[in-house]
N, C-alpha and C positions, 0 to 999 in steps of 0.2 A: 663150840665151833666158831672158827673167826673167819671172815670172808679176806679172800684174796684181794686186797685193795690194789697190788700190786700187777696184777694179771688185767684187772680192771679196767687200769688206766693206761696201759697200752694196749687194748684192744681198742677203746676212745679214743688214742691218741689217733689210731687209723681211720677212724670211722668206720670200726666194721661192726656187722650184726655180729652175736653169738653166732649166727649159722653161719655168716661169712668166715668169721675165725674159725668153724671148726668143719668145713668144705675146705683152706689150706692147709689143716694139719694133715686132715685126708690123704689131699696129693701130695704132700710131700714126705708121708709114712710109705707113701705108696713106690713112691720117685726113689725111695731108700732103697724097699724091702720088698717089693713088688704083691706086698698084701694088701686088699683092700680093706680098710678099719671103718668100722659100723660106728661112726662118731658124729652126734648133731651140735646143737644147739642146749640141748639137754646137758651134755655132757660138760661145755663149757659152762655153762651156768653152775654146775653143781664144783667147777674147779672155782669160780668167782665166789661160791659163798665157805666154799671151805670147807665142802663136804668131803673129795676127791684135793688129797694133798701130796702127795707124791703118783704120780701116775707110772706104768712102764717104762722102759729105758728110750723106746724107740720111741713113744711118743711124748717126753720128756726132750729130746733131742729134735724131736720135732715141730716141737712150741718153741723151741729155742732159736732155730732157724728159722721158720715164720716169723719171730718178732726181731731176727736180728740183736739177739743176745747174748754173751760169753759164758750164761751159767743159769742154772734154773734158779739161784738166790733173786736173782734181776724182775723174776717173775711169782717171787714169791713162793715157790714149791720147797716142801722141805716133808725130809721122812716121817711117819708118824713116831711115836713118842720122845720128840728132840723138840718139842715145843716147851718152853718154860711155863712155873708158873703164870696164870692170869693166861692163858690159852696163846701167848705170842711167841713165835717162831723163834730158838736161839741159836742158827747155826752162824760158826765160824765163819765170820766173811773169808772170804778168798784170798789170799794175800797177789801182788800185782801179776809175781810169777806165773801163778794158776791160769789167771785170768788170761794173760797170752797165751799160754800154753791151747788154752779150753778156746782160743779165739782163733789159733793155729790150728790146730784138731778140724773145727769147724770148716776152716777156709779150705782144710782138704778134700774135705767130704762134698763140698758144694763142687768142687772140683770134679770129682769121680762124677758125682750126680749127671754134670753140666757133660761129661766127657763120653756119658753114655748115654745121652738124648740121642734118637735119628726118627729120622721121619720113612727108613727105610727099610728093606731087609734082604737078605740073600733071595728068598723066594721072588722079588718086584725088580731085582736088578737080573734075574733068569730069564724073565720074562719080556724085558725088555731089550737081551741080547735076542731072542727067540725073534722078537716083531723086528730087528733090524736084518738078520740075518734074512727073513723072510720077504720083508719090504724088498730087500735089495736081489733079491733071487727073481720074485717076482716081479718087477722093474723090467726086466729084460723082454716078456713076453704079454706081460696083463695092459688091458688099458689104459690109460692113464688118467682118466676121467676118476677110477676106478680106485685109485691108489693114492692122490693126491690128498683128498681129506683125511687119510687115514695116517700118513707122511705129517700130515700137519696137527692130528690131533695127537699123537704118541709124542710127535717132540714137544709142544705144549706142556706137558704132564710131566714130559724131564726135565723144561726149564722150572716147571712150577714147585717141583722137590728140591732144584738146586738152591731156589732161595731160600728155602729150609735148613736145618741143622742136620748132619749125617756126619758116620765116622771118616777119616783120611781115606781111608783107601777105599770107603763107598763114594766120595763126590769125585775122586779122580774116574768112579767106573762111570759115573755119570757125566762126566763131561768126556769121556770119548763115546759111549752112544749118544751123549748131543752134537759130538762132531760128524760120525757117521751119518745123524738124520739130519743132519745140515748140508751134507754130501748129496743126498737125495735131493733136498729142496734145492740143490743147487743145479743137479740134472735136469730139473722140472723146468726152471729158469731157461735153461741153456735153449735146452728143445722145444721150447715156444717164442727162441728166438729173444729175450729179456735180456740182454747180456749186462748192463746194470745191475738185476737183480739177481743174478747168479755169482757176479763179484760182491756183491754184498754177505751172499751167505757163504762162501768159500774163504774171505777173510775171516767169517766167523767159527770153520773149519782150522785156519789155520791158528787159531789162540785158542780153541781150545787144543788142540796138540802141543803148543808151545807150554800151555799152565802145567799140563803132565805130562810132558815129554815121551808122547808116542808115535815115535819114529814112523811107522808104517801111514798114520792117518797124516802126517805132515808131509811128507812127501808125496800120499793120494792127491793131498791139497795143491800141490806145486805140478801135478800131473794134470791135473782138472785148470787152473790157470794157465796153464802150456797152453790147453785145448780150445781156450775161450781165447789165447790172444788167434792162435790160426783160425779161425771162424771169424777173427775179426781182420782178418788179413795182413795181421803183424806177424810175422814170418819170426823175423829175429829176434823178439821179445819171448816170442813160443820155444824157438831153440831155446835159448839162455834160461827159459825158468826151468823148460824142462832137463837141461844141467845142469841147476843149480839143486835140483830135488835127489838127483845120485852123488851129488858131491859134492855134500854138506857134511860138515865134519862129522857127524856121527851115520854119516849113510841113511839110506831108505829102508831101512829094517828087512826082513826075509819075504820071503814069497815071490811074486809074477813082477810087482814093483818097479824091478830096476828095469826087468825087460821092457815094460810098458814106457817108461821115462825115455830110455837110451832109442824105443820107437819112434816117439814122438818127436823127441831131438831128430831124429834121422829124415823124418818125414817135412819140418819144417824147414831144415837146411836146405831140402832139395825144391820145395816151394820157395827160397828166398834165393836159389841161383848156386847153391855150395854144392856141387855137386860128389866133389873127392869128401870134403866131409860127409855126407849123407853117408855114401857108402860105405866106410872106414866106422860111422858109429851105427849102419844098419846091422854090419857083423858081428859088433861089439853086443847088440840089442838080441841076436841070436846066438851068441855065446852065453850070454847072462840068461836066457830061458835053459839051456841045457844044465844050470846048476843051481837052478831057483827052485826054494821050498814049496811046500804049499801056503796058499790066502788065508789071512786072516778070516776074509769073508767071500761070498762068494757071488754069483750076479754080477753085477753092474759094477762092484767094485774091484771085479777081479779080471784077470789079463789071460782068458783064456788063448791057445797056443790057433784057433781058426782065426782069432781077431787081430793076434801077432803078423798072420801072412797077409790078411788086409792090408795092414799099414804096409806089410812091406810093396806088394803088388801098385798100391799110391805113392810111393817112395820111389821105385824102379821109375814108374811114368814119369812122374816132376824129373827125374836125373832125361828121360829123352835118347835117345840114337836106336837105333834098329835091336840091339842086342839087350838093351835094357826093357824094351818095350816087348820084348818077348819073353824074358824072362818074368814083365809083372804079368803078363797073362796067364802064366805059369802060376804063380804067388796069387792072381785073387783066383784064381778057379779052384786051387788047391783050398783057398780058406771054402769058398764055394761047396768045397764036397766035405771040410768037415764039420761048417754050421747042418748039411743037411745029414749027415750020418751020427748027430750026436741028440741026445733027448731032445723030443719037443721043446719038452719047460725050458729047456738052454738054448733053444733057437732062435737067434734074435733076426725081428725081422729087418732092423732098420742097418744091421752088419750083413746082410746078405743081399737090401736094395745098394747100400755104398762099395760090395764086391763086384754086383753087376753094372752100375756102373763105374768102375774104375776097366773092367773089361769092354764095356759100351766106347770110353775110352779109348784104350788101345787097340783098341780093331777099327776106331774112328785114324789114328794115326799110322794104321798102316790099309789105310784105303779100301777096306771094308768096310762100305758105309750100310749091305744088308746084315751084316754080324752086328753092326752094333745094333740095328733095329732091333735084331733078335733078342739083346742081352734088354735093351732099354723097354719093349714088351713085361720082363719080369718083374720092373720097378712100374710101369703105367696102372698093374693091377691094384696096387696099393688104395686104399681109402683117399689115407693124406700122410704125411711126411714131417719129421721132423725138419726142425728150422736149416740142419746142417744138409740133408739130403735136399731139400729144396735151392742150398743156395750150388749144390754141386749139377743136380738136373739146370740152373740159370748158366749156368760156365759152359755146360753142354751144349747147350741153345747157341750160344757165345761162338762155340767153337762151330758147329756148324753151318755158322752165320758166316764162314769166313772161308776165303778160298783154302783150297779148290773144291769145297763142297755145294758153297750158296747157290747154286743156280739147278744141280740135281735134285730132279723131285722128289726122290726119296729122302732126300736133307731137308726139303721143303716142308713135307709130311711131318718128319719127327719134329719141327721146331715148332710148326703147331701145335702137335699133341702134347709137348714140352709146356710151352706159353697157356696150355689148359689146364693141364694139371696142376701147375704152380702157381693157378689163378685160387687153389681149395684155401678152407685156411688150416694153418702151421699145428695144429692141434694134431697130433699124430694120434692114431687109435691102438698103435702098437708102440710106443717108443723107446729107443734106447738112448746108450752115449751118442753124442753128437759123434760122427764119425771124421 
C-alpha cells in the first residue's frame, strides 16, 4: 500500500484538516447530487495512505473540484490493479487535449451548480405576495400603528434575500414585492405628513419597476408622485407626472391605473386654474374606468370606482360656477353612498372624511354655511387625520375666515372646532391615501 503523497500536499497546500477537506467534499457531492455523503476525516486519511484508491465517480469528481484540478491523476487516484511493479501508480498522463477537455467539462458543471443556488422558493415567494396583497387591503381600514412594523419587517426580509443568490425570474418576483412594500412605506410617509421621506421610498419604487419592467407598479409610482407634488401645493408638477404615467411609451399596464392617473391629472389642472383641461381629462379619466381591467392588487393600491367620484366631486369644486358646484355635490355624495354601501373591510375612513368635506365645501360656496356644519360634524368625530385631511380641514378654516362668512357665528363656531381639531397630532388611527 503506497500513501497518496499527492492528495497530501494539496490538502497542506490549503491548510485544511482531514475533516476540513472532507466537510467540502461533503457539500459539494451534495451541491451535485443532492445526497448527503457520510464522509469524515477518516475517510480522507485512509485516501492519504493509500488504502482507498479510486473512490466513486461522484466523489472523485468531487475532490477534483475542491482542489481545483483537471483530473484525478493531479491527485494521485488511480484504479486498482493499474499500479505497476514496486506498488507505484502507472497511468497514462493525460495528453494536453484531455486535460482541457476534463477542465471544460468541469467549468460546466460549476456552472449548472452556481445556476442552481437560490436562497428562495416558490412556497416563500407565495407568501410574500399573500403579506402584500394583505398589507395593502388592510391599509385602508386597520390602524396604522398596527401595520407599520409589520410593513417594515416583511420588506426587510425581501431586501435581505435579494442580496442573496436566486434564479432570474425569482429576483425580478422579488423586486416587485419590494416595490410594492416600498409603496406602503411610502403611504406611511405621506400620511404622517414626511413628504421627504415618502420621495425617498417612491424613487425606490420607481427602480425597482424600471430593473424589471413592470408597467403597472411604475406608473402606481408616477401616480403616488402626482399625489405628493398636490399635497405640496405644486399644482403643475402633479398634473405633468400624472401624464406622464399614462403616456409613457409602453403605457400604465391594465387595471384602474389609467383611471386613477387621467384623475389626478384632472384634479390638479383645476387646482392650478386649467379649467377646460380639468374637464376635457375628467372625462377622458371616466372613459378609461369604463374599459379598465381588474387590479393587480387590491386596497390602497387599487382605484376603486367610490374614490373615482371623490376626485371628481374635488375636480368639479377647484373648476367653480354654480353648475360645476352642483354637479360636485352630486359626485362626492355619490362616492358617499358607495364607500357606505360596500364592505366594511373596503371602507376607508380617511375617502369618506375627504367626500364630506369637499361637500362641507360646496354648500360652503353656495351659502349654506348650516349644511356644511352638517357634512363637517362627520369628519369632527374622527380620533385624528391624516396629514392630507388636516391640511384640507386648515383651507376650510381659510375659507371661512373670509367674506362673507367671517363675522357669522356659525363660521365663527366651526373655525374653532376646526383650529381644535387640527391642534391632535397627524398620526391617523385609521389612514388612508392622502386624499
Amino acid at each position: 500500500m503506497m500513501a497518496n503523497e499527492a492528495l497530501r500536499k494539496h490538502r497542506r497546500a490549503r491548510r485544511w484538516t482531514q475533516e476540513q477537506a472532507a466537510e467540502r467534499v461533503c457539500a459539494q457531492v451534495q451541491a451535485v447530487t443532492g445526497r448527503d455523503p457520510e464522509l469524515d476525516a477518516n475517510w480522507i486519511s485512509r485516501l492519504e495512505r493509500g488504502a482507498i484508491t479510486w473512490p466513486s465517480g461522484d466523489y472523485r469528481a468531487a475532490l477534483c473540484a475542491v482542489f481545483q484540478v483537471a483530473s484525478e491523476v493531479e491527485l494521485g487516484l488511480y484504479p486498482k490493479g493499474s499500479a505497476a511493479q514496486g506498488g507505484k501508480p502507472t497511468p497514462k498522463a493525460p495528453t494536453d487535449d484531455v486535460r482541457s477537455l476534463a477542465a471544460d467539462t468541469e467549468l460546466s458543471a460549476r456552472l449548472a451548480r452556481y445556476a442552481a443556488e437560490t436562497n428562495v422558493n416558490s412556497l416563500v415567494l407565495e407568501q410574500f405576495d399573500a403579506d402584500v396583497e394583505r398589507l395593502a387591503r388592510d391599509y385602508v381600514s386597520r390602524p396604522l400603528p398596527l401595520l407599520v412594523p409589520e410593513i417594515r419587517t416583511v420588506r426587510a426580509e425581501v431586501f435581505r434575500l435579494l442580496e442573496g443568490r436566486q434564479h432570474p425570474g425569482q429576483t425580478r418576483h422579488l423586486y416587485v414585492v419590494a416595490g410594492w412594500l416600498c409603496g406602503l412605506a411610502a403611504h406611511v410617509s405621506l400620511d404622517l405628513g414626511d413628504r421627504s421621506a415618502a420621495s425617498t421610498h417612491v424613487r425606490t419604487v420607481v427602480q425597482c419597476a424600471e430593473v424589471v419592467g413592470h408597467l403597472e407598479l411604475r406608473a402606481w409610482a408616477r401616480s403616488f408622485q402626482s399625489l405628493a407634488a398636490y399635497w405640496a401645493g405644486d399644482y403643475r408638477r402633479a398634473a405633468e407626472l400624472a401624464q406622464a404615467g399614462h403616456d409613457e411609451d409602453r403605457g400604465p399596464g391594465t387595471g384602474t391605473i389609467k383611471a386613477r392617473l387621467l384623475s389626478l391629472e384632472a384634479r390638479a389642472r383645476a387646482a392650478d386654474g386649467d379649467n377646460r383641461g380639468a374637464l376635457r381629462t375628467l372625462a377622458l379619466a371616466h372613459e378609461a374606468r369604463s374599459t379598465a381591467g381588474p387590479d393587480e392588487l387590491s386596497g390602497v393600491f387599487s382605484f376603486p370606482e367610490a374614490k373615482q367620484w371623490a376626485y371628481t366631486g374635488t375636480t368639479l369644486l377647484a373648476v367653480g360656477g354654480n353648475e360645476q358646484i352642483q354637479q360636485a355635490i352630486t359626485a362626492s355624495n355619490h362616492a358617499v353612498e358607495l364607500y357606505q354601501a360596500g364592505p366594511e373591510e373596503d371602507r376607508s375612513p380617511g375617502d369618506l372624511q375627504a367626500a364630506h368635506l369637499d361637500l362641507a365645501t360646496a354648500y360652503l360656496a353656495s351659502g349654506e354655511v348650516e349644511g356644511a356644519g352638517v357634512k363637517l360634524s362627520q369628519v369632527f368625530a374622527a380620533e385624528a387625520y391624516t396629514a392630507s385631511i388636516t391640511i384640507r380641514l386648515r383651507n376650510l378654516a381659510a375659507l371661512l375666515g373670509s367674506e362673507p362668512y367671517r363675522d357669522a357665528q356659525s363660521a365663527v363656531d366651526l373655525r374653532a372646532h376646526i383650529h381644535e381639531v387640527t391642534r391632535r397630532p397627524d398620526l391617523a388611527s385609521n389612514p388612508t391615501e392622502p386624499r
